[in-house]
N, C-alpha and C positions, 0 to 999 in steps of 0.2 A: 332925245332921239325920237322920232314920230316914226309911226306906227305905219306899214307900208301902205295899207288904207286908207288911215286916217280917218275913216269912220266910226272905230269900236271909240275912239277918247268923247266923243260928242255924245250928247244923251238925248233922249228926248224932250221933248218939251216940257210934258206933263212931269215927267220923272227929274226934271230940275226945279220943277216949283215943288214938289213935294219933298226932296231933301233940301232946299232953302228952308223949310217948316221946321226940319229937326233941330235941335240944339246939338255945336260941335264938341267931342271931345278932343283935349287937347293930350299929343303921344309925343314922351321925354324920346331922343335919339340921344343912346349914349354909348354909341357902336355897339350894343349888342339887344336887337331887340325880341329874346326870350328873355322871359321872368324869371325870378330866382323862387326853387320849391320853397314851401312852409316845413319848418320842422314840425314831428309829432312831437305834444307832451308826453314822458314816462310817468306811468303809475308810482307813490311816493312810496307806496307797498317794496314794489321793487327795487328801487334804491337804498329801503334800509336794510332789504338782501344783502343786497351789493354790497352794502358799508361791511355790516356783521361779517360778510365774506372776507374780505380784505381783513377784518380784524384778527377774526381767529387764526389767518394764515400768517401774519405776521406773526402772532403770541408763539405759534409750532415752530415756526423757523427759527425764530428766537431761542426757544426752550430748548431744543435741536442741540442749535448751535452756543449756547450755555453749560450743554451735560457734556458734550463729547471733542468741543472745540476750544469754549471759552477765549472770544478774542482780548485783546488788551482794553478794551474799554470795560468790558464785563469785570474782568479781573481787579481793575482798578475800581468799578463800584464794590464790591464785594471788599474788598480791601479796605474800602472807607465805611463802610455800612457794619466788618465786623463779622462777614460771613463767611462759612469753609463750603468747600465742596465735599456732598455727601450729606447734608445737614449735621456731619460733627460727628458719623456716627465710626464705630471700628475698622468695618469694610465699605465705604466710601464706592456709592454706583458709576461713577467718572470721577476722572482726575483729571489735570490739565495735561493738552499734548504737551510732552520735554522733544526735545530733536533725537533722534536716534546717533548713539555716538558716533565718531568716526572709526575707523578701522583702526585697530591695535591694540593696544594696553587699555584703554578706555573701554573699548566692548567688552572688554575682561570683565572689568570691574562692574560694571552695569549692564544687566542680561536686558533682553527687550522683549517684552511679552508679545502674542500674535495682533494685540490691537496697535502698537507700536511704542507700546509706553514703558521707559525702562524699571528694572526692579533693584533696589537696592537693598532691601530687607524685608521677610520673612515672618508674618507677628501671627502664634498661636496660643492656646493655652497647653499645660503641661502639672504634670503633680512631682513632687519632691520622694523620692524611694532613696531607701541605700541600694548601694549595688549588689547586686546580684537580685535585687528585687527583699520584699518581706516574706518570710517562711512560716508558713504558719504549721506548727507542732503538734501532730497528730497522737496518740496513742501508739504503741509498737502492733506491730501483725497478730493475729490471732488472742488480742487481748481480751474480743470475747466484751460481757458486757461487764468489765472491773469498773469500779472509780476511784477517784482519786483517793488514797490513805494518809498524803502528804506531798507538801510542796516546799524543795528546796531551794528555791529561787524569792524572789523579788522584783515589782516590776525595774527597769535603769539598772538589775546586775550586769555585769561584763561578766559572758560565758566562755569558754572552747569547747570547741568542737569533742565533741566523747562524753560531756561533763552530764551527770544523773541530774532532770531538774525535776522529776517527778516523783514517787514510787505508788504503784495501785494496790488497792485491795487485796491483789491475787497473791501474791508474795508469799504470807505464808505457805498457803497450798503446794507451789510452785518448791518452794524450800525442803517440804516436806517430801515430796517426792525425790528430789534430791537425797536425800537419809534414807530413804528408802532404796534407793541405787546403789549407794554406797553400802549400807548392809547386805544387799546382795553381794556385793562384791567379796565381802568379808567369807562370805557362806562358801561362794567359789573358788575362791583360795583356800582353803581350806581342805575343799575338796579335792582340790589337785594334788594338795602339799600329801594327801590320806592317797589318793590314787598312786602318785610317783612312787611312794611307799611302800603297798602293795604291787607294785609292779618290778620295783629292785628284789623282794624276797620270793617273788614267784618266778620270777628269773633266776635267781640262783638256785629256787626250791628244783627248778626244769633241768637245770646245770646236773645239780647232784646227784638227780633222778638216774638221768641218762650216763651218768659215771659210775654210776653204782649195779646200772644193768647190762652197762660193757663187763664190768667185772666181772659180775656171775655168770654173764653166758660165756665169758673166757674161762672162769673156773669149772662151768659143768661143757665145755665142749671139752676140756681136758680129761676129764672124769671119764668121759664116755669114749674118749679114743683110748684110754686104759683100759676101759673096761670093753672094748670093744676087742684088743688084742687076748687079752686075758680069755675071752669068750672065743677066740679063734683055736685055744689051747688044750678047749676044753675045760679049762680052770673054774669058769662061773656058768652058773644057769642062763639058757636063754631069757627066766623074765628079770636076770639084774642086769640084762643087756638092756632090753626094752625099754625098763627104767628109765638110764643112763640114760639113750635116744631122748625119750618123750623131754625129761627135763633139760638137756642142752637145746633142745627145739623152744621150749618154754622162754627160755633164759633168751635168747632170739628174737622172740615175739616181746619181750620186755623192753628189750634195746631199742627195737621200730617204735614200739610207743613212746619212748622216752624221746627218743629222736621228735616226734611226731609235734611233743606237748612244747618243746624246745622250738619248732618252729614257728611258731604262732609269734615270737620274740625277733622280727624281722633284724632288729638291730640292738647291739648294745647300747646306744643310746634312750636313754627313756621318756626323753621327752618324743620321739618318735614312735613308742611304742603305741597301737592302737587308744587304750583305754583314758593314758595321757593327754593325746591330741584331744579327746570331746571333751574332756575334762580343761584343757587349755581352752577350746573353741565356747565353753559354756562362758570361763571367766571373760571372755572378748567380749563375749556376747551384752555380760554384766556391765563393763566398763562402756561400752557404747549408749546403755541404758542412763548413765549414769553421765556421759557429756551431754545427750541431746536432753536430759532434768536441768544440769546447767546452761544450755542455751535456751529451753524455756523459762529459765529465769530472768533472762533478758526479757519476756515480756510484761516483766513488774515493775521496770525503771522505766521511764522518761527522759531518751538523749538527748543533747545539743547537735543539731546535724552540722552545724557552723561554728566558726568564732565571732562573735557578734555581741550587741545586745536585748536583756528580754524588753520586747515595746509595748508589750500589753499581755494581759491573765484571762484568758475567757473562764480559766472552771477553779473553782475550789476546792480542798479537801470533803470529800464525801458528796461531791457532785460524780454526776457521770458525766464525761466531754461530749459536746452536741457537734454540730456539721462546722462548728468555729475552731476545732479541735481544742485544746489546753491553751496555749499560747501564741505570742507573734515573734518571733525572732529575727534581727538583722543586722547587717553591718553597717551601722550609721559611721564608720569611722572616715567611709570614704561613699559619697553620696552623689547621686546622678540625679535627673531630670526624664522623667517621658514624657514625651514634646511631640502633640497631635496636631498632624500637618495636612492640613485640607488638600484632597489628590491633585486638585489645579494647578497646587505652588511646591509641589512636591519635585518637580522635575528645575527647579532653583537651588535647592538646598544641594552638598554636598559635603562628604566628610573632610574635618578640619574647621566649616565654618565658624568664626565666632560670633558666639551665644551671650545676650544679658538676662536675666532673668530677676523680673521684680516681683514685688506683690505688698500689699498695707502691710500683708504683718514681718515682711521681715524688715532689720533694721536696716539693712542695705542692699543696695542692685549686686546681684552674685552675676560673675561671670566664668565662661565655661567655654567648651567648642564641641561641637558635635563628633561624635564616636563613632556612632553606626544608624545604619539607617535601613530599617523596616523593608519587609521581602512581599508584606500582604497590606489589601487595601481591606479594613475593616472599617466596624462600625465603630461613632466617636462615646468616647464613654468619661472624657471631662465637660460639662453641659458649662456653659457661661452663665452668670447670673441673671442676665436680663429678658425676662419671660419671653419675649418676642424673639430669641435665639434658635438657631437649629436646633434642633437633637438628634435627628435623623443623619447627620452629614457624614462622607465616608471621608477618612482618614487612613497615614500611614505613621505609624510610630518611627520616632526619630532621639534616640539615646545619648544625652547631651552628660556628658563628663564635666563634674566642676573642677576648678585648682582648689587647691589645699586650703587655702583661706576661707571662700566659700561654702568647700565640704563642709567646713566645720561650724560656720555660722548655721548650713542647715541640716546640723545634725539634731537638732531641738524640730523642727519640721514637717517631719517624716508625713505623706501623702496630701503636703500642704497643698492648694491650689495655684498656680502661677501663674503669668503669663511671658511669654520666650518671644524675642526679639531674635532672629537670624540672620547676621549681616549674609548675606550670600554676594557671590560672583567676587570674594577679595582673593588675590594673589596668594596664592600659599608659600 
């Protein structure tokens, strides 16, 4: 196509000999004619960022997904390699996801914790007690500082409940005063037996008084109403009249007192009689003196508050009992389990669960089912043996009942160490 001109394509003269002078470059047409940019080199600094980047996010992801997921490839090396999850250890920090059951009898059986993994048992430590727990045998109340004077027991006797396993120092004393109660007593009987005595002859002494002063004032009221007419007669002198008066007056005044000493005698009865009753009220008094000598004699023995047996002697004859009192006494016949259940997994367990219970020393796994279960969250007070263990952790006690077989194997055991397996979430 030429240029409307046709002038601009023509050059000049001088300007054609001068680019005939240059050397030509030769220009590729390969339908597009921009150049393609140059890349930058990166610093190798940077790159080995990048790598170490990449690496460690893999190792996380990884490790991630190994504690809390563990896919089937993982599980199959660990499988062949010989490895557990947890590095082996009792409470294991991940376990592998299981599926969550389906609805019904299976969710029963396997509860699902809030991360989604089901629980099927239950693992604490726990100590061997008889039931009712061990009792440890103090001294009786106000024993004061006695000690021991003897001991009737041995440690492995089978006691009952009531039975003396002690007796202290204080004994004689205690006895002594006892005799002494009783001799009073002997004094106040006595005294009554003297009082009743004098009290039947001064009652009749009153009786006879006042029958003897009816009489005479009946015989001189007589005398004096003779003598009173006789004197109307003229027959007798005015002073054997006045006589006659004064003594029937006398005789009068005799009968009111007789009457008088007679009334102090409220009743025929003599044990009602004043002097009776304090005389009764002292012997009372004696014989109360004389039980609460023999209930302080109870403070010379050492009871069995149980039926049980003795499990251990903390004091001697001629010790005096420290804060261990005397002894341990229990019912190993029939033998439980306290089973410290960390508060997390407490809300799994429930009564009825069955229970196994091992340990090195005994000769076989005991089993049992849980009884009752704990109202307070306390502190743990069975420590596990491995230095690195809680001690601090809080727990709930959980009262694990053996069968009879068991009882009896850990009736040798008593506050053995154990550890409790708890099936929980089975079918009752």
């Amino acid at each position: 196509m030429s240029s409307p001109t046709g002038a601009d394509n023509k050059l000049s003269e001088p300007e054609s000999q001068a680019t005939a002078a240059l050397p030509l470059q030769v220009v590729k047409q390969s339908g597009s004619t921009k150049a393609a940019p140059r890349l930058r080199s990166v610093p190798w600094g940077y790159r080995i960022m990048a790598l170490v980047l990449i690496v460690c996010t893999s190792v996380v992801a990884g490790g991630v997904s190994g504690l809390y997921r563990q896919p089937k490839p993982l599980q199959i090396i660990m499988e062949y390699l010989g490895l557990e999850a947890g590095a082996g250890t009792a409470t294991p920090i991940a376990l592998p996801t299981k599926p969550k059951p389906a609805s019904g009898k299976d969710s029963k059986s396997s509860p699902v914790t809030g991360t989604g993994q089901t629980v099927s048992s239950v693992i604490a430590l726990g100590k061997l007690v008889p039931s009712g727990k061990v009792i440890t045998v103090a001294p009786p109340s106000g024993a004061g500082d006695a000690r021991l004077q003897a001991l009737k027991i041995v440690e492995g006797d089978v006691v009952k409940a009531g039975q003396v396993l002690a007796v202290l120092d204080n004994e004689d004393k205690l006895q002594a005063t006892i005799n002494s109660a009783q001799a009073t007593i002997s004094v106040r009987e006595a005294d009554l037996a003297k009082t009743r005595s004098q009290t039947r002859a001064s009652l009749a002494e009153a009786q006879a008084s006042l029958a003897n002063a009816e009489a005479a004032a009946l015989s001189a009221r007589l005398d004096f109403e003779r003598t009173s007419t006789l004197y109307s007669q003229r027959v007798v002198s005015k002073a054997t009249f006045d006589t006659k008066r004064a003594t029937s007056e006398q005789a009068e005044k005799q009968v009111d007192q007789a009457k008088a000493t007679l009334s102090r005698y409220t009743s025929t009865d003599i044990d009602e009689q004043s002097d009776v009753v304090v005389a009764l009220k002292n012997l009372e008094s004696a014989r109360s003196d004389l039980r609460r000598a023999r209930q302080d004699l109870r403070q010379a023995y050492v009871h069995s508050p149980i039926d049980g047996t003795v499990l251990e002697i903390h004091a001697r004859a001629g010790e005096k009992p420290g804060n261990d009192g005397i002894m341990d006494v229990g019912d190993i016949s029939n033998m439980t389990v306290e089973v410290e259940v960390y508060q997390t997994s407490i809300r799994h367990v429930s009564v009825g669960d069955p229970v196994e219970i091992s340990s090195a020393s005994l000769p076989a796994t005991l089993t049992g089912e849980v009884k009752r279960i704990g109202l307070q969250i306390r502190k743990q007070s069975v420590i596990a043996s491995d230095p690195a263990a809680s001690t601090d952790a809080r727990v709930v006690e959980v009262i694990v009942g053996l069968d009879d077989s068991s009882s009896k194997t850990a009736s040798r055991f008593t506050n053995l160490q154990v550890e409790a397996k708890i099936q929980v979430g089975q079918d009752k």
